[in-house]
C-alpha positions in Angstrom: -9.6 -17.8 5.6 -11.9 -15.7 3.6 -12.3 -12.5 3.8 -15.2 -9.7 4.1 -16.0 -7.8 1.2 -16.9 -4.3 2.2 -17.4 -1.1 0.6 -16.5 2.5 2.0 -17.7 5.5 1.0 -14.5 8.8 1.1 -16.1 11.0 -0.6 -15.6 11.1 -4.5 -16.8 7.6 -4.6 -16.0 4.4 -2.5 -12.9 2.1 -1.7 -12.8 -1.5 -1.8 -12.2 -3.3 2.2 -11.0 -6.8 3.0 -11.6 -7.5 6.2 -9.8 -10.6 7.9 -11.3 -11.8 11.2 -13.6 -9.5 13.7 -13.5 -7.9 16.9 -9.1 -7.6 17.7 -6.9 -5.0 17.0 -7.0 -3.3 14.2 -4.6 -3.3 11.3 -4.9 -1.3 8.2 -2.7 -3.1 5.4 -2.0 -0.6 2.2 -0.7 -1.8 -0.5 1.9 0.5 -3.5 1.7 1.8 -6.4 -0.2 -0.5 -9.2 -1.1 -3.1 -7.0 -4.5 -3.4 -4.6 -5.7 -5.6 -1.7 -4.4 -9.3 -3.5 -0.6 -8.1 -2.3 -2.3 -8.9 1.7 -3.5 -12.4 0.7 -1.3 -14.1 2.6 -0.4 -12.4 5.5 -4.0 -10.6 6.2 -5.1 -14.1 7.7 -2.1 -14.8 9.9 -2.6 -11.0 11.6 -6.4 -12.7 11.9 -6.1 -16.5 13.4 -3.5 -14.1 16.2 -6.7 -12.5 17.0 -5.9 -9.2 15.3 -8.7 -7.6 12.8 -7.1 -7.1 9.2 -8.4 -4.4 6.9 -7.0 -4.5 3.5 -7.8 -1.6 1.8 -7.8 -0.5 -2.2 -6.2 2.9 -2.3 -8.8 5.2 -4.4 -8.3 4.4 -8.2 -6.7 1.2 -7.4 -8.1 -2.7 -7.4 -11.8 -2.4 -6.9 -11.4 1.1 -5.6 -14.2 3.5 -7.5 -11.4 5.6 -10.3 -14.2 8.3 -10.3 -12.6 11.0 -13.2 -12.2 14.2 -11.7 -10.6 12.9 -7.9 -7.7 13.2 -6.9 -5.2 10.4 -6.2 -2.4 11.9 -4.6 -0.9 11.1 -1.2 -2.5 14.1 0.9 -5.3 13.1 -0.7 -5.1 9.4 -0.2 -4.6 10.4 3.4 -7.8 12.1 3.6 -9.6 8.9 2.0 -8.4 6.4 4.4 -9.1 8.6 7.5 -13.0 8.7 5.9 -12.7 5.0 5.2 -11.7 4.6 8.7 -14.2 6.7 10.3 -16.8 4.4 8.0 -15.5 1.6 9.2 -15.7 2.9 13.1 -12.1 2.4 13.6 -10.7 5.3 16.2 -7.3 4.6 15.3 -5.3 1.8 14.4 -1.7 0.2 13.8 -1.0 1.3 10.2 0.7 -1.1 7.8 2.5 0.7 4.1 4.3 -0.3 1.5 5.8 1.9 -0.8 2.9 4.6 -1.7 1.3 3.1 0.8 3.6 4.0 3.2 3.6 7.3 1.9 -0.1 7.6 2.7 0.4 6.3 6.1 3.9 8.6 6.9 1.1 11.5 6.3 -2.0 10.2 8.1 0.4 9.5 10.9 1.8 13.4 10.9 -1.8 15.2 10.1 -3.9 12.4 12.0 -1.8 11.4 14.5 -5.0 10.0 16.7 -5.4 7.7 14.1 -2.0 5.8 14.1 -1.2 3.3 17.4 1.6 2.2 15.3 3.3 2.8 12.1 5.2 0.0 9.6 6.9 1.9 6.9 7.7 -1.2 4.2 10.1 -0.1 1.4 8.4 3.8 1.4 9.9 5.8 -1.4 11.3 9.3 0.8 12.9 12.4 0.8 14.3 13.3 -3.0 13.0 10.2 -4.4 9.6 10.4 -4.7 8.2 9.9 -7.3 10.1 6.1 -6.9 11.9 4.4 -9.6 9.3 2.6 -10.8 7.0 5.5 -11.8 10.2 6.7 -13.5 10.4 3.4 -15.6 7.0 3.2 -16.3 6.9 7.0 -17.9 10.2 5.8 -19.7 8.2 3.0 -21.3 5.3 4.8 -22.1 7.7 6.2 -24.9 8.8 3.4 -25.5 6.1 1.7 -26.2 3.8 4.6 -27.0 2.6 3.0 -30.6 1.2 0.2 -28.1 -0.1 2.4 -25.3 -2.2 4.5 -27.9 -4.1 1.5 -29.5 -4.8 -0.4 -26.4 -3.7 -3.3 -27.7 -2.3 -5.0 -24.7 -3.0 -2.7 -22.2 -0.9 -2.2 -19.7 1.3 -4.8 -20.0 3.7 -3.1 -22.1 4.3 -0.3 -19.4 4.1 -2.1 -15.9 5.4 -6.0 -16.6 8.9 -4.7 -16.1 8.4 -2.7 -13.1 5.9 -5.9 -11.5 8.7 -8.1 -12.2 11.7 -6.0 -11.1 9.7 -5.7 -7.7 10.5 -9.1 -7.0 14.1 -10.7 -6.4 13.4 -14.3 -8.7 11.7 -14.0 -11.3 9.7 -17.4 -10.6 8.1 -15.3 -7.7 6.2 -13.3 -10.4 4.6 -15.6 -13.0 2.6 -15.2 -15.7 -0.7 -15.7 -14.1 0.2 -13.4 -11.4 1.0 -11.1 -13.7 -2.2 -11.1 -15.2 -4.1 -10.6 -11.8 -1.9 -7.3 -10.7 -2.5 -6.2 -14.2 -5.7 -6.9 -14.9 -7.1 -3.5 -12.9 -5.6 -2.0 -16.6 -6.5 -3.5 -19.1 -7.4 -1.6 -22.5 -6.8 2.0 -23.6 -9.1 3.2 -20.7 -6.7 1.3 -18.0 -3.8 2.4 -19.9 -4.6 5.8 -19.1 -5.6 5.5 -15.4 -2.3 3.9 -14.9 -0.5 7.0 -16.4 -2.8 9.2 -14.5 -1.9 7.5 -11.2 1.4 7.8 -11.9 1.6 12.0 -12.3 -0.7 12.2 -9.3 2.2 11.4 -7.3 4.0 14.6 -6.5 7.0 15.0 -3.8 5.1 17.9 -2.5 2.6 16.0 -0.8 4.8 15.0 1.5 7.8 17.4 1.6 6.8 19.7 4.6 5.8 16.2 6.8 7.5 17.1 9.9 8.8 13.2 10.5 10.3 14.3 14.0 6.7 14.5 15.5 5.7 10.9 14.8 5.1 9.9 18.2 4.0 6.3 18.0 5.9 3.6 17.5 7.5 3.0 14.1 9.0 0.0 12.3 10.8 0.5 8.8 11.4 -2.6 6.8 13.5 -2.6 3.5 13.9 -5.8 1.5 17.4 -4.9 0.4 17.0 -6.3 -3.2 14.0 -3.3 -3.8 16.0 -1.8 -7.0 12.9 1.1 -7.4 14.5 3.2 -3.9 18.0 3.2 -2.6 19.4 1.2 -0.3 19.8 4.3 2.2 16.4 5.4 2.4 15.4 3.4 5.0 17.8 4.1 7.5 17.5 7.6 6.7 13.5 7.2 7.7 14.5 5.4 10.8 16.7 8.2 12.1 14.3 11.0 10.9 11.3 9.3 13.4 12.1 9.6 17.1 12.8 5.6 18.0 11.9 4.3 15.1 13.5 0.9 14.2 14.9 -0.7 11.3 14.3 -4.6 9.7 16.0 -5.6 6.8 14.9 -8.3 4.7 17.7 -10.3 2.8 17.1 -11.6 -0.4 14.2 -10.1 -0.9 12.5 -7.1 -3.1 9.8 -4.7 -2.8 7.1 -6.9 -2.8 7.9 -8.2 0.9 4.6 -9.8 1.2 4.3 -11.6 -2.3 8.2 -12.8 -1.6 8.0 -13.3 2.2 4.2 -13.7 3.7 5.3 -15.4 6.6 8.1 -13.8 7.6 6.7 -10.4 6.8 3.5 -11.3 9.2 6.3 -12.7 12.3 7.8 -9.6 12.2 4.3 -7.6 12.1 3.3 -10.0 15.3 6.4 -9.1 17.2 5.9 -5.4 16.5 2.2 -4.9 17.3 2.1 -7.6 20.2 -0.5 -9.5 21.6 -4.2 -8.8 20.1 -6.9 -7.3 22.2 -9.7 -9.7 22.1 -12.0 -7.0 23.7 -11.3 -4.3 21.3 -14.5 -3.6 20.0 -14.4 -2.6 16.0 -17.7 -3.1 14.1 -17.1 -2.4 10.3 -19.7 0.4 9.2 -20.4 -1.2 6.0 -22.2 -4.4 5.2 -20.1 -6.7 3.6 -20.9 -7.1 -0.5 -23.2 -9.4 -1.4 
């Protein structure tokens, strides 16, 4: 299935928007840190051909997401970007699918924007004393590292996030070269280099330290692939029990990258959790798709 290519403006600039299928219930797919709208590839069009609408959005500064210089890309402010891209996109509210940062943008739409969230799906969300993750920690380790590298451009930024790309997976054959080269290609030369590092020190724990988790209302799902070496193995159950009947899936076997590892899975359990589409929901996208 092919998706609609739409473009949002939030405010600084504009996001990128895959839309999959028309006209069902919404679901907004975010993707984490380093990695855009390509993560949703293959479970954005099984949410679709069950009659839901997919949006896959590019967090601001990410994938095809405008990187305009003086924005911010933290998680409040992420927050306040996808409720913009939302109200572009005429959606009222909305189930809301993150992974890792992702999920950290969603955790605070959900608390500030509540009206925006029917449902919540927390995948793998960095929390509590460990935000910034492990893998913003490894890639500032290896920016010293390989900091003769990272100031001539040479390889862009390979040299920084290859490790963390392929320590989000659990087999290494599930990160290949050329899909490397796609999740890293966003970065490449001194210019990308930098963004990278900038994206990485936008994300500050107090964005989302005073989120009062006990007034999530709405239904919540946390998933944790329980070979996801960037957050602890107890972070996820401590989420489920901060958020009144939240509920808690683990994933065997698998990393952080749940939907690169385990599309189909990953989109049964997102079918069982959202239910049956609504055929008459009513969403027209605000934007024309890109021609």
């Amino acid at each position: 299935m092919q998706a609609d290519v739409l473009r949002v403006q939030v405010g600084p600039g504009a996001m990128h928007v895959e839309r999959y299928g028309h006209g069902g219930t919404p679901v907004v797919l975010l993707h984490g840190f380093g990695t855009c709208t390509f993560l949703w590839r293959n479970v954005a069009p099984i949410l679709a051909e069950e009659g839901h609408t997919a949006y896959a959005l590019d967090l601001f500064g990410h994938g095809e997401s405008d990187r305009s210089p003086d924005a911010d890309f933290g998680i409040a402010a992420q927050a306040e970007y996808l409720d913009a891209a939302m109200t572009a996109l005429r959606l009222a509210h909305a189930t809301i699918v993150g992974l890792d940062l992702g999920g950290n943008v969603a955790l605070r739409l959900a608390v500030t924007r509540p009206e925006r969230v029917d449902r919540l799906v927390l995948i793998n969300v960095p929390a509590f004393d460990e935000i910034p993750g492990g893998d913003i920690g490894a890639l500032q380790r290896s920016t010293a590292r390989f900091a003769f590298k990272v100031t001539r451009g040479v390889l862009g930024a390979a040299p920084l996030f290859q490790a963390v790309l392929e320590g989000s997976v659990a087999r290494p054959e599930l990160m290949p070269t050329r899909l490397l080269a796609r999740y890293l290609a966003p970065f490449a030369g001194a210019d990308g280099v930098n963004h990278l590092l900038t994206l990485g020190a936008s994300i500050r724990k107090s964005d989302v330290e005073d989120l009062a988790l006990s007034g999530i209302k709405v239904p919540t799902l946390v998933l944790r692939g329980d070979h996801d070496g960037w957050v602890s193995r107890d972070i996820a159950s401590r989420l489920a029990a901060a958020i009144p009947g939240a509920t808690l899936t683990r994933f065997p076997g698998v990393a952080r990258l749940i939907p690169e590892e385990a599309p189909d899975d990953l989109a049964e359990a997102l079918l069982k959790f959202i239910g049956k589409a609504d055929v008459n929901s009513v969403n027209l996208a605000g934007a024309s798709p890109t021609k």
